[in-house]
VOGU-568268 format. One line per field, with one value per residue: x, y, z of N, C-alpha, C, CB in turn; residue in three letters; residue number from 1. Coordinates in nm, 2 decimals. Last residue first. Glycine has a CB too. Layout:
BEGIN
n_c1 = (X,...)
n_c2 = (Y,...)
n_c3 = (Z,...)
ca_c1 = (X,...)
ca_c2 = (Y,...)
ca_c3 = (Z,...)
c_c1 = (X,...)
c_c2 = (Y,...)
c_c3 = (Z,...)
cb_c1 = (X,...)
cb_c2 = (Y,...)
cb_c3 = (Z,...)
res = (ALA,...)
n = (NUM,...)
//
This chain:
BEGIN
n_c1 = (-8.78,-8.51,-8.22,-7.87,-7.61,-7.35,-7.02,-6.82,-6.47,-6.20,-5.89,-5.61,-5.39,-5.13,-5.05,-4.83,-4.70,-4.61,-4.54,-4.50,-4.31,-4.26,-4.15,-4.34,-4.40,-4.42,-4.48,-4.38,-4.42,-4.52,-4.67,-4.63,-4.71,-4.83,-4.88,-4.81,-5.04,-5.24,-5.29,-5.27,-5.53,-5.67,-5.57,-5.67,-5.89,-6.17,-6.40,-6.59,-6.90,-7.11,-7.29,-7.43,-7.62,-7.46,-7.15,-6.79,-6.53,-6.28,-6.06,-5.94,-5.69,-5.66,-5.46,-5.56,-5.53,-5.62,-5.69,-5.69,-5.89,-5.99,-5.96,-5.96,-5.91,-5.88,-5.97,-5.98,-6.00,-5.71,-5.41,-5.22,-4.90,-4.73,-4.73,-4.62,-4.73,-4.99,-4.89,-4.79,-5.02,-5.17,-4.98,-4.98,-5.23,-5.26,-5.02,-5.15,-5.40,-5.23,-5.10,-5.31,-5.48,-5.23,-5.24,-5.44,-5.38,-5.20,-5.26,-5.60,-5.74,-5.99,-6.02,-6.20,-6.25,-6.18,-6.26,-6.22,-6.14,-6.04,-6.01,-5.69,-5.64,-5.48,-5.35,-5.16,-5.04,-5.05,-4.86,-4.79,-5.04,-5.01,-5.20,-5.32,-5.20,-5.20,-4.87,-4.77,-4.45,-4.29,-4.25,-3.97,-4.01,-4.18,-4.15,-4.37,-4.26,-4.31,-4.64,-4.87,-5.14,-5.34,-5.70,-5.96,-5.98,-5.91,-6.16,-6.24,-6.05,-5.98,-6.27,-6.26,-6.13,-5.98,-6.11,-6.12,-5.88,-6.00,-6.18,-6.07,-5.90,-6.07,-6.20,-5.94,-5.96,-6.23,-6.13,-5.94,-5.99,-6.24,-6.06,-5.94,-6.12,-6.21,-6.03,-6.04)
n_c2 = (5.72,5.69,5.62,5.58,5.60,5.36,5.30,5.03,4.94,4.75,4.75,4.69,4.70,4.68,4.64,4.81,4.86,5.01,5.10,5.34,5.46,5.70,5.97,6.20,5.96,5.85,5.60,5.41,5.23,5.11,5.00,4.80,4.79,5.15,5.10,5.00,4.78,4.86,5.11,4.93,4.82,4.98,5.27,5.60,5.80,5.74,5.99,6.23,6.33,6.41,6.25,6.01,5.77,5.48,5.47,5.47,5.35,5.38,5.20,5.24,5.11,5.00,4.89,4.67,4.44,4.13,3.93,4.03,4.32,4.57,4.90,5.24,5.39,5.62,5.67,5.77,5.92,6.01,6.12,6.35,6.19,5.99,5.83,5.85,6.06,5.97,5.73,5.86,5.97,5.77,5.69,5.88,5.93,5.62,5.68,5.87,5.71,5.53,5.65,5.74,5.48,5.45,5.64,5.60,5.35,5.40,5.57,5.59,5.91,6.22,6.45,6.78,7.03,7.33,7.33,7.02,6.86,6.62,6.66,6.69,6.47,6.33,6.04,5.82,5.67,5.74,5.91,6.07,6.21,6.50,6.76,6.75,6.65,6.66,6.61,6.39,6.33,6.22,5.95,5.73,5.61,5.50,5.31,5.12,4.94,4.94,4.79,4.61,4.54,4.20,4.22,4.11,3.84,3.49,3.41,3.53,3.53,3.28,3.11,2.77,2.57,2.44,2.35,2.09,1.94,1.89,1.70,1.51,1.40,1.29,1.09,0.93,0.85,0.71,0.48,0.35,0.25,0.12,-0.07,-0.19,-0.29,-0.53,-0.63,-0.79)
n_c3 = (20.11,20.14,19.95,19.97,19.70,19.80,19.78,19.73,19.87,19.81,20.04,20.23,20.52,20.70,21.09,21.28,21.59,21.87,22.24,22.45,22.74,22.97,22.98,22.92,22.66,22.27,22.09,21.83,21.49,21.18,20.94,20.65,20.35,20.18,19.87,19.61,19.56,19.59,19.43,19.18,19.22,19.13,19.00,19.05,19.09,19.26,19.21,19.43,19.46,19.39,19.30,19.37,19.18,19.21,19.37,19.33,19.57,19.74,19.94,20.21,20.41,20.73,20.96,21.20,21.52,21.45,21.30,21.04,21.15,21.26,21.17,21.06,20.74,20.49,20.13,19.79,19.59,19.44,19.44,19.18,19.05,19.12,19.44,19.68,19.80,19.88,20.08,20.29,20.39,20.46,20.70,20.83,20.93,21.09,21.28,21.46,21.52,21.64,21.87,21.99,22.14,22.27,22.47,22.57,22.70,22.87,23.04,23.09,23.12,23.11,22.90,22.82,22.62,22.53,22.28,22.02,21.82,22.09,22.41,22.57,22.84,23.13,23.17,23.42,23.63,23.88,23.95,23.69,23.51,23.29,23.06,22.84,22.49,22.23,22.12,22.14,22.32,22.07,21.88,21.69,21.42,21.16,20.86,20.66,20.40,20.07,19.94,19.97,20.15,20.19,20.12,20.40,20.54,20.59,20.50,20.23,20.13,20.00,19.95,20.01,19.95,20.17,20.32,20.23,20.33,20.55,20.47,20.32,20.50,20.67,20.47,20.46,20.71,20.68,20.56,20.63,20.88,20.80,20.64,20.81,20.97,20.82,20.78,21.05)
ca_c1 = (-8.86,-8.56,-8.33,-8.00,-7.68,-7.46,-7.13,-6.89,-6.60,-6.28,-6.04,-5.67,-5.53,-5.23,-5.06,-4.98,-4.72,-4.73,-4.46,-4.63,-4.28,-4.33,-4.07,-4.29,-4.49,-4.36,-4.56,-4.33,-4.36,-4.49,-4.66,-4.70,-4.72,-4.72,-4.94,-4.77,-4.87,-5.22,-5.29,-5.19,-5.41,-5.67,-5.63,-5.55,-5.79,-6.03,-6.40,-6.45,-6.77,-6.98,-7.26,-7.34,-7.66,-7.53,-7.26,-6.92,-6.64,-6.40,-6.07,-6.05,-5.72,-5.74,-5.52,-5.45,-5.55,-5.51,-5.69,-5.58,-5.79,-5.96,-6.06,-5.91,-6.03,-5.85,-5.95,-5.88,-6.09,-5.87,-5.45,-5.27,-5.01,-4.71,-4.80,-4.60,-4.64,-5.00,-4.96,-4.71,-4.92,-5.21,-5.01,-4.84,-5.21,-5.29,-4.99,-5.04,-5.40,-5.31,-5.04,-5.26,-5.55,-5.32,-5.13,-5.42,-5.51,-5.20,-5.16,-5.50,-5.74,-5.81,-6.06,-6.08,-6.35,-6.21,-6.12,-6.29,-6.22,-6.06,-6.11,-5.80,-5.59,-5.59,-5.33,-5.29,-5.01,-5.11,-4.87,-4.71,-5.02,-4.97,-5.14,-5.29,-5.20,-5.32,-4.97,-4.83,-4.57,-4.32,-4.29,-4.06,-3.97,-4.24,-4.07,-4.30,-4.34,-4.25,-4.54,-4.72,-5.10,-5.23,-5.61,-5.94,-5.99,-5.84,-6.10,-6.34,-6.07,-5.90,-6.17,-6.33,-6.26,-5.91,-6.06,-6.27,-5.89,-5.89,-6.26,-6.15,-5.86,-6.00,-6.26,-6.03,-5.86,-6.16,-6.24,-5.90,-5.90,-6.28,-6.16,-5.84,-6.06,-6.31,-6.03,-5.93)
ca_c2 = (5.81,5.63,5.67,5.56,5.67,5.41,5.35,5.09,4.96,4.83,4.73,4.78,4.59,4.81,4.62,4.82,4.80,4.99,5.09,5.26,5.41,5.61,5.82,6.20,6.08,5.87,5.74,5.44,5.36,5.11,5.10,4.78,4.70,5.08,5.16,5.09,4.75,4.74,5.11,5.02,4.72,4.92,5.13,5.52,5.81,5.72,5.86,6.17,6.20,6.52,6.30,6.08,5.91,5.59,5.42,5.57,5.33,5.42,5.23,5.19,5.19,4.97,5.03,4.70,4.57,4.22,3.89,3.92,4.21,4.45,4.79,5.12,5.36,5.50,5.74,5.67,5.83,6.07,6.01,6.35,6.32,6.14,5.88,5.73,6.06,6.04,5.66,5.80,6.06,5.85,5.57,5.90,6.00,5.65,5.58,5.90,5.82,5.47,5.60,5.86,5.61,5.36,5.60,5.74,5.41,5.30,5.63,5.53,5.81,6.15,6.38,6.68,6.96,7.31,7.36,7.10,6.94,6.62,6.59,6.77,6.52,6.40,6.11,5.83,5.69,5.61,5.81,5.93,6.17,6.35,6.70,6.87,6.62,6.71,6.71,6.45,6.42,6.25,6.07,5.80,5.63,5.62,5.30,5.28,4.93,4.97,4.88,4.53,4.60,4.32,4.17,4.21,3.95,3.64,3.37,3.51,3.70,3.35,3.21,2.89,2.56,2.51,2.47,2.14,2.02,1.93,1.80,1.56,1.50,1.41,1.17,0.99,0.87,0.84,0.59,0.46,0.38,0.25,-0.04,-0.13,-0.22,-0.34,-0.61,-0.71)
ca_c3 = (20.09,20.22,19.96,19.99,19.83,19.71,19.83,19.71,19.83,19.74,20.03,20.12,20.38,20.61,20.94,21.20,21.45,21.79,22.11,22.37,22.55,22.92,22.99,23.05,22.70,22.43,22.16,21.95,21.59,21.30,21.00,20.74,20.43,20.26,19.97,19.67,19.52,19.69,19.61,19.19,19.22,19.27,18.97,18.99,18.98,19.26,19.21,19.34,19.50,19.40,19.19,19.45,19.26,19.19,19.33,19.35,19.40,19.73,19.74,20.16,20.27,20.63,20.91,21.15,21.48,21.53,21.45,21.05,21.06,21.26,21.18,21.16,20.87,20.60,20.29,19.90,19.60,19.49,19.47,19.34,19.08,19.06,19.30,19.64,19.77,19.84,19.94,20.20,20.32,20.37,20.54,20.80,20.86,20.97,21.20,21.37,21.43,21.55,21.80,21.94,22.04,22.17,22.37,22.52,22.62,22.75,22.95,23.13,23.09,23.16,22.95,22.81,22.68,22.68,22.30,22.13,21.75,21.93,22.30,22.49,22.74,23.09,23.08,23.36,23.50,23.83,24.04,23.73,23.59,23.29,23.27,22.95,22.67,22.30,22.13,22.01,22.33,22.19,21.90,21.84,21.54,21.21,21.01,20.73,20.51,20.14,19.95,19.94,20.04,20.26,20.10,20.26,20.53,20.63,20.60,20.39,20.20,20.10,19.92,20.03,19.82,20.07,20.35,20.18,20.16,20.51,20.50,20.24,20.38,20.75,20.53,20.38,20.68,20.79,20.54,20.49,20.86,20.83,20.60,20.73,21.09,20.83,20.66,21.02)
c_c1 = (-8.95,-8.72,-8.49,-8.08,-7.81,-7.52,-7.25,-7.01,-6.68,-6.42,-6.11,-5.82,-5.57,-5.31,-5.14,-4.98,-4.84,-4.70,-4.60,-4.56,-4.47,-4.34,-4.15,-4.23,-4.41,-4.44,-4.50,-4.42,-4.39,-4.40,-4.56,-4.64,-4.72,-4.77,-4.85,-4.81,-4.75,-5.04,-5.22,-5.16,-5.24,-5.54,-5.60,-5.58,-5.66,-5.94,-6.24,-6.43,-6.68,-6.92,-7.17,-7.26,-7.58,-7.59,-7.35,-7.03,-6.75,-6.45,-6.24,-6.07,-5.84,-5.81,-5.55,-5.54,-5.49,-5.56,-5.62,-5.58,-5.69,-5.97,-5.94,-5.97,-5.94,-5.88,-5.92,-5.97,-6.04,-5.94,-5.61,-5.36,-5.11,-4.81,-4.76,-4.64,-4.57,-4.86,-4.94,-4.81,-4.81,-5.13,-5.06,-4.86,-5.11,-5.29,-5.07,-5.00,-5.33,-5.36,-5.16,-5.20,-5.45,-5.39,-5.15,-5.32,-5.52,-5.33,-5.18,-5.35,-5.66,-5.85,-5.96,-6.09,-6.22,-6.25,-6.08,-6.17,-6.30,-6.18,-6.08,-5.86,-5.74,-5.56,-5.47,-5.28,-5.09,-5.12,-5.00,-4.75,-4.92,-4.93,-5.11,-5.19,-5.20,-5.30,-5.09,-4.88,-4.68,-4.38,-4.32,-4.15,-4.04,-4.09,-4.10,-4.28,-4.27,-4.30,-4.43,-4.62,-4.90,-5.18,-5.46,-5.79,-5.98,-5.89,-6.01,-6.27,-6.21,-5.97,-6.11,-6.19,-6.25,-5.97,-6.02,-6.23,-6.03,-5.89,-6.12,-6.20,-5.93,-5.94,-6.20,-6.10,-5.86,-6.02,-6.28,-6.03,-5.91,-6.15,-6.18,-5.96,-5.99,-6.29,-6.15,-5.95)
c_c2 = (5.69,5.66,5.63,5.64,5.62,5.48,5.42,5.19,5.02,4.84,4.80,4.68,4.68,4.65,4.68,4.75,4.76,4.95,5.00,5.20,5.32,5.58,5.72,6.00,6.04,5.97,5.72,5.60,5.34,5.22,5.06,4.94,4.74,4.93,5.08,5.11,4.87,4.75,4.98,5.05,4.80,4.84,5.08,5.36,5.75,5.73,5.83,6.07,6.18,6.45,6.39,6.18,5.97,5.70,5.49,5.49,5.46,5.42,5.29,5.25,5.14,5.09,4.98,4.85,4.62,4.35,3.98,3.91,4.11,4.36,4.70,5.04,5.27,5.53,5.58,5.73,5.74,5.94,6.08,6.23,6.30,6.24,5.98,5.74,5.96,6.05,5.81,5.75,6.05,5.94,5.69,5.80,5.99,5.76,5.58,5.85,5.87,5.58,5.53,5.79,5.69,5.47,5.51,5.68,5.53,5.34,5.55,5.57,5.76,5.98,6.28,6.55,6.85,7.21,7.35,7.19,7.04,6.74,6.64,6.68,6.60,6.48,6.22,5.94,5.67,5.57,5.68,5.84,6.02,6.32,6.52,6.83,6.81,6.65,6.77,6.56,6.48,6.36,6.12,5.94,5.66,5.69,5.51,5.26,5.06,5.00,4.89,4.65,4.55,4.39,4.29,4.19,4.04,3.81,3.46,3.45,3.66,3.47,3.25,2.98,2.69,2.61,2.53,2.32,2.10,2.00,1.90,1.71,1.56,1.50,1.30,1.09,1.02,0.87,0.71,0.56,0.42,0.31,0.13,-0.06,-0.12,-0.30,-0.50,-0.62)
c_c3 = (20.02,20.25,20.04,20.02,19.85,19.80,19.72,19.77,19.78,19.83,19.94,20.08,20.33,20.52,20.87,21.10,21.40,21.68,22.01,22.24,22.53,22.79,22.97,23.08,22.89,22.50,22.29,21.99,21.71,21.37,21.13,20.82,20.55,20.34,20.08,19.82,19.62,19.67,19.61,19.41,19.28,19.29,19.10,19.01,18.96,19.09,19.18,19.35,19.39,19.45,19.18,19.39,19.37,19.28,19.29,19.29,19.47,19.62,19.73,19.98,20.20,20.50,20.73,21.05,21.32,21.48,21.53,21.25,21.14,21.21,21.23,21.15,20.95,20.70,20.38,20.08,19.69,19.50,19.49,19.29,19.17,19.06,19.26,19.46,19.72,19.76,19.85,20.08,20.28,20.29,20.44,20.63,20.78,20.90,21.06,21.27,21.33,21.47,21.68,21.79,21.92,22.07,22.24,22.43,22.56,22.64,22.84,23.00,23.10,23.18,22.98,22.92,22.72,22.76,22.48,22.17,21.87,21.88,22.16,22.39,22.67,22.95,23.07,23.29,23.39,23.66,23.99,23.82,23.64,23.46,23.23,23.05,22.69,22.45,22.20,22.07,22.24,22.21,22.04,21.85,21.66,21.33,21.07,20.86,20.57,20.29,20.06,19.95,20.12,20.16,20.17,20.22,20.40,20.62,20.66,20.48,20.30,20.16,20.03,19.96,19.86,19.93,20.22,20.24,20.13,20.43,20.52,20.32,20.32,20.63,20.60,20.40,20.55,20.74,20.59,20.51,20.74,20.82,20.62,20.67,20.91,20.91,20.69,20.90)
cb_c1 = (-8.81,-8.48,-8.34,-8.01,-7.71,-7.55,-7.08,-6.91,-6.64,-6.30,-6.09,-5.53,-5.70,-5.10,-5.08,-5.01,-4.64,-4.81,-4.28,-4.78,-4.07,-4.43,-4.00,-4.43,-4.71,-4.19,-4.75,-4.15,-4.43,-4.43,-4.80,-4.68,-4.64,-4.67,-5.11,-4.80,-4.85,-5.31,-5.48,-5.25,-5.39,-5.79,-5.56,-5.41,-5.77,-6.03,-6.51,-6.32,-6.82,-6.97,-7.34,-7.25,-7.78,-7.60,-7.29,-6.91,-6.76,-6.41,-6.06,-6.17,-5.60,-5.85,-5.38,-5.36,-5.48,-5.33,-5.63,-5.39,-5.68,-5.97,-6.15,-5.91,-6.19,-5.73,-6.14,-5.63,-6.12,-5.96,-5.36,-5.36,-5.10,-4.67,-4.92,-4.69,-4.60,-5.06,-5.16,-4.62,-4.91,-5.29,-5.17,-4.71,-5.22,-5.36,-5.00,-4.96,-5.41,-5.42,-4.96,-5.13,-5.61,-5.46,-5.03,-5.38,-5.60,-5.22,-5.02,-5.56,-5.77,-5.73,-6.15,-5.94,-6.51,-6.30,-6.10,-6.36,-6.33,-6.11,-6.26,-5.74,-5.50,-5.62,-5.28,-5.40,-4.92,-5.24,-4.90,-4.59,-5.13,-4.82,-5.35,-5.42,-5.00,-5.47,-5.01,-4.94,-4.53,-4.24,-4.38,-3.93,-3.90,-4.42,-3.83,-4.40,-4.34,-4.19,-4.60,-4.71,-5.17,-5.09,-5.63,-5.97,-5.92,-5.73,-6.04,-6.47,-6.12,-5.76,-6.21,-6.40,-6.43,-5.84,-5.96,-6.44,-5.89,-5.82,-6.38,-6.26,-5.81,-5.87,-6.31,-6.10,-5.80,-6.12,-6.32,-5.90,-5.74,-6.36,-6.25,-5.73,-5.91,-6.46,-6.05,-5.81)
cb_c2 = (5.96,5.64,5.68,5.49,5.82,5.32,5.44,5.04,4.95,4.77,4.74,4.80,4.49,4.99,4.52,4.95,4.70,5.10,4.99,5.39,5.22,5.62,5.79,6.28,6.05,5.92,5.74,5.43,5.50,5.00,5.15,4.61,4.63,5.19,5.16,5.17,4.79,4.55,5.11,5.14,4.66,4.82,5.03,5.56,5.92,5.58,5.81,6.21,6.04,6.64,6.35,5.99,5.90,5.55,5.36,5.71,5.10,5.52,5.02,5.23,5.18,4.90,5.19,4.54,4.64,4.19,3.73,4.00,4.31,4.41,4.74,5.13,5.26,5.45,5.84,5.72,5.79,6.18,5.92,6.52,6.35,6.14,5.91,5.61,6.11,6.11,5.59,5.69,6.14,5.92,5.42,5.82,6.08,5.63,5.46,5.90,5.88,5.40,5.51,5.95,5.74,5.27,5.52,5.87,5.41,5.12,5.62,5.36,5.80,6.23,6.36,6.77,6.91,7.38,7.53,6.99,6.84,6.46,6.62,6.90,6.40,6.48,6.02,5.83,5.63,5.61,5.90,5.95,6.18,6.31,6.71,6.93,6.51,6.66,6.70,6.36,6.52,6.25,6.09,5.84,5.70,5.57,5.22,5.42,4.79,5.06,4.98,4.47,4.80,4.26,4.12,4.39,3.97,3.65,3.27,3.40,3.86,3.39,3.32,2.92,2.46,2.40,2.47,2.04,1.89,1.86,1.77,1.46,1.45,1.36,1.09,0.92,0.73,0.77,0.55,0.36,0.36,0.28,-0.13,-0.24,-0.35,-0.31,-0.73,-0.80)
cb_c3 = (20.02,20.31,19.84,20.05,19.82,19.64,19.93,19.67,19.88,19.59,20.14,19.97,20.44,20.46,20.90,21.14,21.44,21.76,22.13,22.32,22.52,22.94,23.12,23.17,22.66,22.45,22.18,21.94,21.58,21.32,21.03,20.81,20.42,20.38,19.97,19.61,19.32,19.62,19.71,19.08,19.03,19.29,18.83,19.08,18.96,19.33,19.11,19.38,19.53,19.49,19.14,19.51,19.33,19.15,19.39,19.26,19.35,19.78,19.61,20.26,20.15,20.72,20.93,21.05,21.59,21.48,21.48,20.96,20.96,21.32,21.03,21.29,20.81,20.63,20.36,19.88,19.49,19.37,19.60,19.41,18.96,18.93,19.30,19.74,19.84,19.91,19.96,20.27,20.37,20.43,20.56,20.95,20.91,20.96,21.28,21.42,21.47,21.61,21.88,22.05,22.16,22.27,22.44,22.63,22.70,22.83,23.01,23.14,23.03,23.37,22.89,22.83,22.57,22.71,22.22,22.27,21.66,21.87,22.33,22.41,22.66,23.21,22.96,23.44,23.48,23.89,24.17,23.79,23.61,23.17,23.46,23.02,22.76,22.23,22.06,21.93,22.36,22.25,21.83,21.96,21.53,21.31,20.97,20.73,20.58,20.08,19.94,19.77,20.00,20.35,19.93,20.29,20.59,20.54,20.59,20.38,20.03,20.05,19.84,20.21,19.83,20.02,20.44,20.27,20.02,20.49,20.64,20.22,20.27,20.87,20.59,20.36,20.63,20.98,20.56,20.31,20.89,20.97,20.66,20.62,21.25,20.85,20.57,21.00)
res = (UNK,UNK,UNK,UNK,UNK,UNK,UNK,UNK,UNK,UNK,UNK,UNK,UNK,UNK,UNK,UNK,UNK,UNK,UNK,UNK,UNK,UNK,UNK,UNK,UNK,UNK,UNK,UNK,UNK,UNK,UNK,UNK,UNK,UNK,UNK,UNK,UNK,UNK,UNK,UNK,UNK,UNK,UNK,UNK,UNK,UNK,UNK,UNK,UNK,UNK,UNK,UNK,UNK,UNK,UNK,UNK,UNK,UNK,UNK,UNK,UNK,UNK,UNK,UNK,UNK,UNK,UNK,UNK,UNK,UNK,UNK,UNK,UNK,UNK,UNK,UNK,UNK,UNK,UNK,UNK,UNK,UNK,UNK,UNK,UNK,UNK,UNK,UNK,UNK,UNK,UNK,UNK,UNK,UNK,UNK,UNK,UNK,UNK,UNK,UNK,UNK,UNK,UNK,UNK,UNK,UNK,UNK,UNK,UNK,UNK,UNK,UNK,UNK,UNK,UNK,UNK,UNK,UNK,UNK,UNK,UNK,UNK,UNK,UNK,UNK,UNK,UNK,UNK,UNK,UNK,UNK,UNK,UNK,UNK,UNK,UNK,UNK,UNK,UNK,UNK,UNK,UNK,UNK,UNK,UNK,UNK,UNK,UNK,UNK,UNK,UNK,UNK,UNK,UNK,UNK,UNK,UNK,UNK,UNK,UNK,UNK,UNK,UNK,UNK,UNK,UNK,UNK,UNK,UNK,UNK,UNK,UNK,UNK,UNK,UNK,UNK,UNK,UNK,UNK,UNK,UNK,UNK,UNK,UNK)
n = (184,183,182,181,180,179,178,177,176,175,174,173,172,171,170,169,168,167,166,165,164,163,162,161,160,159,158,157,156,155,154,153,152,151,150,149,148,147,146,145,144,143,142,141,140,139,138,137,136,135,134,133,132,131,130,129,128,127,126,125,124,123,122,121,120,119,118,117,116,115,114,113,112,111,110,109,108,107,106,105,104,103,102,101,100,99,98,97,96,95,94,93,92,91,90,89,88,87,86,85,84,83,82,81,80,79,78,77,76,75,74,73,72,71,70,69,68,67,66,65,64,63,62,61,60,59,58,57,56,55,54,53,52,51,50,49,48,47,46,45,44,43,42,41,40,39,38,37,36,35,34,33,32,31,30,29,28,27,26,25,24,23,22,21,20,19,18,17,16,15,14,13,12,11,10,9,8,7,6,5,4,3,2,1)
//
């Protein structure tokens, strides 16, 4: 009986220990880069952004104009176009609330898409300058400042001939650094 009480403590023991051994790592290796805190942006509906040629109902598909072309286009499932649009919209709208979130102009910021928190979300990257980049603007307001301001989270709706895509974004903010490499 006395090494039945035995192993439960020892296991017992043991499931806390490795329990609590979660706890040793830092949060940003498990979650990610950290969520900024600002006022979260409610976008509504938009319809039609813009680069559709032709929307097909019978299988509800979207031929639309490639980005930076004026002839080249390409048809795809509505969801998928809607995906795309809504994620662009969503990150011009963060950029141009952080910008207006500051009294004077923000340098040293751009956003990227990635995946986070097991979901899609839009990622302010704090750009450092590492050596030898000597025409990079290096951000002119403190990191902390992005995390505090910069909006929590995005969300909106891409309509197109009655079809809704509806989208929520969360925003992480992230320092990094680039250095230029030399490969000579």
């Amino acid at each position: 009986m006395k090494r039945r009480k035995v192993l439960s403590v020892l296991l017992g023991g043991g499931a806390t220990a490795a329990l609590g051994g979660v706890a040793v790592f830092e949060p940003d290796l498990i979650t990610g880069p950290p969520r900024t805190q600002g006022d979260p942006i409610s976008l509504g509906k938009h319809h039609n952004p813009g680069n559709v040629t032709e929307y097909y109902p019978s299988n509800q598909s979207v031929t639309y104009r490639l980005q930076g072309t004026e002839n080249l286009t390409e048809t795809i499932p509505f969801t998928e176009w809607a995906k795309t649009q809504s994620e662009t919209i969503a990150a011009n709208a963060v950029l141009q609330a952080i910008h207006s979130r500051f009294d004077d102009e923000v340098t040293g910021i751009s956003i990227h898409r990635s995946r986070q928190y097991l979901e899609k979300a839009l990622r302010v990257l704090y750009v450092l300058n590492g050596d030898g980049m000597p025409e990079m603007e290096a951000p002119n307001v403190p990191f902390e400042a992005i995390l505090e301001r910069a909006p929590s989270t995005v969300d909106l709706t891409v309509v197109l001939e009655g079809n809704e895509y509806e989208a929520e974004y969360p925003v992480v903010a992230e320092r990094v650094t680039l250095d230029l490499v030399d490969f000579n």
